[in-house]
C-alpha positions in Angstrom: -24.4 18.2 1.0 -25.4 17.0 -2.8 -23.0 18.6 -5.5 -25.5 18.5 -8.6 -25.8 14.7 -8.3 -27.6 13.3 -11.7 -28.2 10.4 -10.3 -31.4 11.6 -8.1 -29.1 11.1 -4.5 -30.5 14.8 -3.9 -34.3 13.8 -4.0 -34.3 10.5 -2.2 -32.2 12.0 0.8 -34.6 14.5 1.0 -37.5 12.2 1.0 -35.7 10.1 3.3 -34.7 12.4 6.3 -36.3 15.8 5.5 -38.9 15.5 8.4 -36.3 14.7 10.8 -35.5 17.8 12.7 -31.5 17.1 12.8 -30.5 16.6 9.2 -30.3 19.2 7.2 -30.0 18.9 3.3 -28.3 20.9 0.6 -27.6 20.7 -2.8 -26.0 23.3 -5.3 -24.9 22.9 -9.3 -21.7 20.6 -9.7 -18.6 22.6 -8.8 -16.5 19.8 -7.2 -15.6 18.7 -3.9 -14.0 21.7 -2.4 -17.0 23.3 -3.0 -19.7 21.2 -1.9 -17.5 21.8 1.4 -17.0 24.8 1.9 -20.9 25.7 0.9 -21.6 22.8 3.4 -19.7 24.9 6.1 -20.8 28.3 5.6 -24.6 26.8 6.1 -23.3 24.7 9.4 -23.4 27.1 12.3 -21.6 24.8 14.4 -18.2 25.4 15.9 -16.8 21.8 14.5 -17.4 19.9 11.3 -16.9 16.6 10.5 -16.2 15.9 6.4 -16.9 12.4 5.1 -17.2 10.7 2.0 -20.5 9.8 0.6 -19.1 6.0 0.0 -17.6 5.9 3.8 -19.3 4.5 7.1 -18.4 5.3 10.6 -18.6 3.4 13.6 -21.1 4.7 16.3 -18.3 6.0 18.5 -16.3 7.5 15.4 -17.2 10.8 16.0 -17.1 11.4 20.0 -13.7 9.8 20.0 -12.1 12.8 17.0 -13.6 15.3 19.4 -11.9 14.7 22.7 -8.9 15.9 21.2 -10.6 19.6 20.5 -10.3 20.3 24.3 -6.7 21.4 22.9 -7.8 25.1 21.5 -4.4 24.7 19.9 -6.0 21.6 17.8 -7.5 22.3 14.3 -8.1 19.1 12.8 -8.2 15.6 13.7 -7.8 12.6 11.2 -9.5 9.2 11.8 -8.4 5.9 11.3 -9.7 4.8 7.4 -10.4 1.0 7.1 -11.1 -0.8 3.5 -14.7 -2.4 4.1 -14.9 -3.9 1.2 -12.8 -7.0 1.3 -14.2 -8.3 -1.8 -11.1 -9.4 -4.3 -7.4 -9.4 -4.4 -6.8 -5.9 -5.0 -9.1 -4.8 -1.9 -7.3 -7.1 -0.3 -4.2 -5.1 -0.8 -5.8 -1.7 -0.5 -6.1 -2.9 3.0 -3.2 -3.8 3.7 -1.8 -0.5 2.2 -4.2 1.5 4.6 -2.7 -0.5 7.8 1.2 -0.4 6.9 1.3 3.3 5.3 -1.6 5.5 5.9 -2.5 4.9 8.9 0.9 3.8 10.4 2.6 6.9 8.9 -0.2 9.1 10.5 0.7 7.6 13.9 4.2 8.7 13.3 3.8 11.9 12.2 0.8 13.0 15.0 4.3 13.0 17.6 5.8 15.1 14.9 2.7 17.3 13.9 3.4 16.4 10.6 0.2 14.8 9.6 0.0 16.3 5.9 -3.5 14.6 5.0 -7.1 15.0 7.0 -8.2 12.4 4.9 -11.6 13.3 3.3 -13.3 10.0 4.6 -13.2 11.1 8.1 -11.8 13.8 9.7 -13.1 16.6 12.2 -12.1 20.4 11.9 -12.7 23.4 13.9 -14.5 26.0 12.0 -12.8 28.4 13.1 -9.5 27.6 12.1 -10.5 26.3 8.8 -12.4 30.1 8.0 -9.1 31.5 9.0 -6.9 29.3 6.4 -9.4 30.0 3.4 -11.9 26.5 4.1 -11.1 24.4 1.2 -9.1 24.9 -1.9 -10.3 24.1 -5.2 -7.0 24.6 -6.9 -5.9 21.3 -6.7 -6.7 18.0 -6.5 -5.9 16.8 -3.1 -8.0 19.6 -1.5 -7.5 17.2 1.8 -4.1 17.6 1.8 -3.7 20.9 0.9 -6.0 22.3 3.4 -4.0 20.2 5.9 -0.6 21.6 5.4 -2.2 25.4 5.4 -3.2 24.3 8.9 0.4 23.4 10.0 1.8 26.4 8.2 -0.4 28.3 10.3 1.2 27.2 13.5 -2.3 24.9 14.6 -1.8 21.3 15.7 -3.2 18.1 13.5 -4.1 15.0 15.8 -4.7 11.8 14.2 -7.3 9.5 16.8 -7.0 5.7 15.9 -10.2 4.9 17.8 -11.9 7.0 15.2 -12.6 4.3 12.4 -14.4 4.6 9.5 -15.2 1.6 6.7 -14.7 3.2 3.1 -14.9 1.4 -0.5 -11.9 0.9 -2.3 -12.0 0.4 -5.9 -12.6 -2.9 -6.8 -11.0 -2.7 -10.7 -7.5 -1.8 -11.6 -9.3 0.8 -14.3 -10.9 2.3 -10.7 -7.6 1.7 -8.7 -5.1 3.5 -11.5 -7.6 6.4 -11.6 -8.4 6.9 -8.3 -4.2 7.0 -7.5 -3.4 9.2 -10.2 -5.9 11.6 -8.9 -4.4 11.2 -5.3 -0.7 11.4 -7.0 -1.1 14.2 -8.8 -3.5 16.5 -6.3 -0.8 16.1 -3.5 2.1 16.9 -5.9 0.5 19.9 -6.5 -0.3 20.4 -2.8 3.9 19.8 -2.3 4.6 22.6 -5.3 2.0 24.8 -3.9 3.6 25.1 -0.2 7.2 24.2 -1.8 8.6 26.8 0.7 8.3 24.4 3.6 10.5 22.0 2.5 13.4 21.9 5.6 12.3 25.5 6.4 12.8 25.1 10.1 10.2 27.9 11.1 7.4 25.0 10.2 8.7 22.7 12.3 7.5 18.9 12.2 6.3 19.7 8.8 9.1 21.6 7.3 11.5 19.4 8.2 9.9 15.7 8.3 6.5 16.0 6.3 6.9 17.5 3.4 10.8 15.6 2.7 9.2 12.5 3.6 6.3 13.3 1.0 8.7 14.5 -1.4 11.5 11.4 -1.0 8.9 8.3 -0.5 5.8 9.3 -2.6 8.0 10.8 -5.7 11.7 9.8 -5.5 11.7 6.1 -4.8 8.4 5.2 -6.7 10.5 6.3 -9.7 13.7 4.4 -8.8 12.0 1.1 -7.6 11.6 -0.6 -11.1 15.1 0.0 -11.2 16.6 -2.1 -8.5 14.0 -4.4 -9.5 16.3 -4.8 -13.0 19.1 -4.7 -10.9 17.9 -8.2 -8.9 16.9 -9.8 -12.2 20.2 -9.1 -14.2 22.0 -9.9 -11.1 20.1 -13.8 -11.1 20.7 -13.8 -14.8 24.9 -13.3 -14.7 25.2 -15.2 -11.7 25.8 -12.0 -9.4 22.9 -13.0 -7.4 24.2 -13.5 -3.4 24.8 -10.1 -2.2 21.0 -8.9 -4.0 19.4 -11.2 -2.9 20.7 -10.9 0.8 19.5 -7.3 0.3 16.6 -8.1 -0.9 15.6 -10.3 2.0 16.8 -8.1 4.7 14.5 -5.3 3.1 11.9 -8.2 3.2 12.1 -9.0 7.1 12.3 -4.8 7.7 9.1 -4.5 6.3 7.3 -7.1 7.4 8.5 -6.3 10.7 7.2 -2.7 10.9 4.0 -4.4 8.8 3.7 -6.8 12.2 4.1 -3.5 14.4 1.1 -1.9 12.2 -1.2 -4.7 12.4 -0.2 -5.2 15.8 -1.5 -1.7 16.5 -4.6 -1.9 14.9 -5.3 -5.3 16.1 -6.2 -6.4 12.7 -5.7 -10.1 11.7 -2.5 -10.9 11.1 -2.9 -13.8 8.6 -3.9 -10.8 6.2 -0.1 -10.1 6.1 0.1 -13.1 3.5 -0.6 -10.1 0.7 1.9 -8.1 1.9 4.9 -9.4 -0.5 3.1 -10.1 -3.7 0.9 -6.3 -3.0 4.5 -4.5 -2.6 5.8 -6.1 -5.9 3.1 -5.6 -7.9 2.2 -2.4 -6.3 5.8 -1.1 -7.0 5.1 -1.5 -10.5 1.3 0.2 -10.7 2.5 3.3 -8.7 5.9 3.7 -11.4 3.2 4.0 -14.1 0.7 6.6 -11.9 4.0 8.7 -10.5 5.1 9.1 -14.5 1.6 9.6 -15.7 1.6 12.5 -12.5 4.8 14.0 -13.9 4.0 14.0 -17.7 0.6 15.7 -16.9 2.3 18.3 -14.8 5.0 19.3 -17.4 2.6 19.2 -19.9 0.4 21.4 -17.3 -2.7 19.1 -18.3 -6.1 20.3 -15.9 -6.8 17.5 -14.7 -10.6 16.8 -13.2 -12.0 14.0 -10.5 -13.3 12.2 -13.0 -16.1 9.5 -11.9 -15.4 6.2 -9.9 -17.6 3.4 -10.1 -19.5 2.4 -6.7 -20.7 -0.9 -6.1 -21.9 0.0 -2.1 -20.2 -2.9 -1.1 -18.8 -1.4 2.1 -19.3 -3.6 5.8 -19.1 -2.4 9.2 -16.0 -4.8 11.0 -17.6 -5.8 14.2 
């Protein structure tokens, strides 16, 4: 599915796969990526689709193993397991390590919940059915991933998240690439939370009402805001000799995480040497998502329309053996 690419993706798929008999290829004028969707769903006249990015590769197995869980007619979506496959610098580095202790980790949490707010748009499988029934894809914000998730939950279907479903995706490889891509992720699922605001602890959604959407609300807007401050706190604390009990704090909060960070690699039986980024990436990363989460707020007082803007690919992305 080509959304007006200028950059003649269009013609050479065509050339490239247009005689074989199972691909078929569309393009339409640039309208985003809700759209390309949802017009590459209405031509699909399959009863599941699976959405990927255009920058993401699967593993051979990727999608059989996100449709055992459709035996469940109760099941509308399932969300694979995203891996950064482009260990190429520092900051991929910690992208990685990001996907393993949050994303992923948190999706494992929240599948015993079904809570799993975000199908994410590298890899995830939907029935048809269920999405035609919700309205496919919104384009009214920019998390359309999100968004489309929770309208699933609200309407009483379960989300699944399968870890044996793994796709390799490319991370930004530049801080300009990084800020932009997280303030576009920031600010689409703020909306998303605003939009279904009426599920916050509403007990008639269940996992979502009541875990989700606080959880989104608390640890993706409250204490990103509040972290720079107890980061003040420790250095004034070191600087007029009121540094024991911080620092005690500080290094029980230290063992916590890097505990549950064990449990997550451990999980995904990923290397755990890796887990050397783990405290410089949370300090630094503390710091970069202050500065997205403010931008987010200041744009959606000011009520700024905010588009996807254009990230730079370097197809750097490797299949993990």
């Amino acid at each position: 599915m080509d959304d007006g690419s200028k950059d003649n993706t269009y013609a050479r798929v065509f050339d490239k796969f247009n005689s074989d008999s199972r691909v078929k290829i569309f393009t339409k004028p640039n309208g985003g990526k809700a759209s390309a969707l949802n017009y590459g769903i209405n031509m699909s006249n399959a009863d599941f689709v699976v959405c990927i990015d255009a920058d993401t590769q699967l593993k051979d197995n990727a999608v059989t193993e996100l449709m055992k869980y459709f035996n469940d007619e109760s099941v509308a979506a399932v969300a694979g397991n995203v891996k950064v496959g482009n260990h190429v610098n520092l900051l991929t580095n910690w992208q990685s390590v990001e996907y393993i202790t949050s994303q992923n980790f948190d999706r494992r949490a929240f599948d015993f919940l079904n809570g799993i707010t975000v199908v994410p748009g590298a890899i995830g499988a939907f029935r048809k059915s269920a999405l035609v029934k919700v309205g496919k894809f919104s384009t009214d914000t920019l998390a359309e991933d999100c968004e489309v998730t929770i309208r699933l939950l609200m309407e009483g279907y379960k989300v699944r998240y399968s870890h044996t479903a793994i796709a390799f995706t490319e991370s930004p490889e530049s801080l300009k690439m990084f800020m932009k891509q997280r303030f576009r992720w920031t600010y689409g699922i703020m909306q998303s939370v605003w939009k279904h605001k009426e599920t916050v602890f509403n007990r008639s959604y269940k996992g979502l009402g009541l875990a989700a959407m606080p959880n989104a609300m608390i640890f993706q807007f409250m204490l990103p805001v509040i972290s720079p401050i107890v980061d003040l706190v420790m250095l004034l604390s070191l600087l007029t000799g009121q540094w024991f009990q911080t620092l005690l704090f500080y290094l029980v909060f230290t063992i916590v995480d890097l505990l549950a960070s064990l449990l997550a690699f451990s999980y995904e039986k990923e290397n755990i040497k890796r887990l050397l980024y783990l405290i410089p990436q949370r300090l630094v990363y503390r710091q970069l998502m202050f500065w997205v989460l403010m931008k987010s707020i200041l744009a959606a007082l000011r009520g700024t329309l905010i588009g996807w803007g254009v990230l730079k690919r370097t197809g750097t992305v490797k299949l993990a053996g």
